[in-house]
C-alpha positions as MATLAB code, in Angstrom:
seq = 'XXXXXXXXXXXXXXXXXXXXXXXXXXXXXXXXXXXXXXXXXXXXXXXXXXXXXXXXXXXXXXXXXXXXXXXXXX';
ca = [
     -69.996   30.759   12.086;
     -70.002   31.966    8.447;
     -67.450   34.583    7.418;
     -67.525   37.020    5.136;
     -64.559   36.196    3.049;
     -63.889   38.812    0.537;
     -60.966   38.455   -2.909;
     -59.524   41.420   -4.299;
     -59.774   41.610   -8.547;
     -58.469   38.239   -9.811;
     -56.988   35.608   -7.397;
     -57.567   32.778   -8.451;
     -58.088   29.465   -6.568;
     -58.623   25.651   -7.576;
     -61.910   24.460   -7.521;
     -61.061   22.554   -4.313;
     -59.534   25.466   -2.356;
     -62.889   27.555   -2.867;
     -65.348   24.824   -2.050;
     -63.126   24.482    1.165;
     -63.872   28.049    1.642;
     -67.088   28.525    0.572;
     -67.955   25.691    3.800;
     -66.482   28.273    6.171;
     -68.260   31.341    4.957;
     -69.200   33.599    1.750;
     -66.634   34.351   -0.775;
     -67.102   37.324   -2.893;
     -64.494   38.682   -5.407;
     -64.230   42.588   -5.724;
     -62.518   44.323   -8.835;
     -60.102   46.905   -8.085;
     -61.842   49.617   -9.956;
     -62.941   52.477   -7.660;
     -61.127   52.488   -4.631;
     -64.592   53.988   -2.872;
     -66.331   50.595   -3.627;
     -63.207   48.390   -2.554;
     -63.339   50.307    0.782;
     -66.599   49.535    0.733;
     -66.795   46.123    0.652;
     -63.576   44.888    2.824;
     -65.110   47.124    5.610;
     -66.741   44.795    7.338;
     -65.629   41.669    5.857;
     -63.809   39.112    8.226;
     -60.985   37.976    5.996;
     -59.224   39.865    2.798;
     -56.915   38.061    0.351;
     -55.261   39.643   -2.329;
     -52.979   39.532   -5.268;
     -51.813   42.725   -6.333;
     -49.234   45.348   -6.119;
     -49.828   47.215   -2.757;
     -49.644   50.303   -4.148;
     -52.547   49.968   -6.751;
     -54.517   49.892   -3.041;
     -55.373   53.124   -1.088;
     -54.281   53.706    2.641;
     -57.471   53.842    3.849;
     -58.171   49.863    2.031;
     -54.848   48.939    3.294;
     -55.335   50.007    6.642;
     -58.352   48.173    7.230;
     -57.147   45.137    5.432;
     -54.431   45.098    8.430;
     -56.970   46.039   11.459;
     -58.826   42.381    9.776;
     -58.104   38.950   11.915;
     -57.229   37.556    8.851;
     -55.423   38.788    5.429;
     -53.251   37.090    3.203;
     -51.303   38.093   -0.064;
     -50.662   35.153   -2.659;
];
């Protein structure tokens, strides 16, 4: 099964830790820019990590960031 794994603006991750993810699924980092294209692309991704401030992230982006199986904040 390949996942759609998507990274909100800059979390970074040793080169070890994203091979290791890349071999489960596709790993795409999104810039926190306009809030229209971040809803865009964690709608139907399979797993959302972050590192930022909750608040710079809208309700709506937030919301389906918690309906996800998997999300994690480092």
């Amino acid at each position: 099964m390949n996942y759609d794994i998507v990274f909100l603006d800059r979390v970074e991750l040793t080169p070890i830790s994203r091979r290791a993810l890349e071999g489960v699924g596709t790993v795409r980092t999104v810039p926190v820019t306009a809030q229209e294209d971040l809803l865009a692309a964690v709608r139907d991704a399979d797993a959302v990590v972050y590192q930022l401030f909750p608040g710079r992230l809208t309700r709506d982006v937030l919301e389906r960031c918690r309906r996800l199986k998997v999300i994690g904040r480092i």
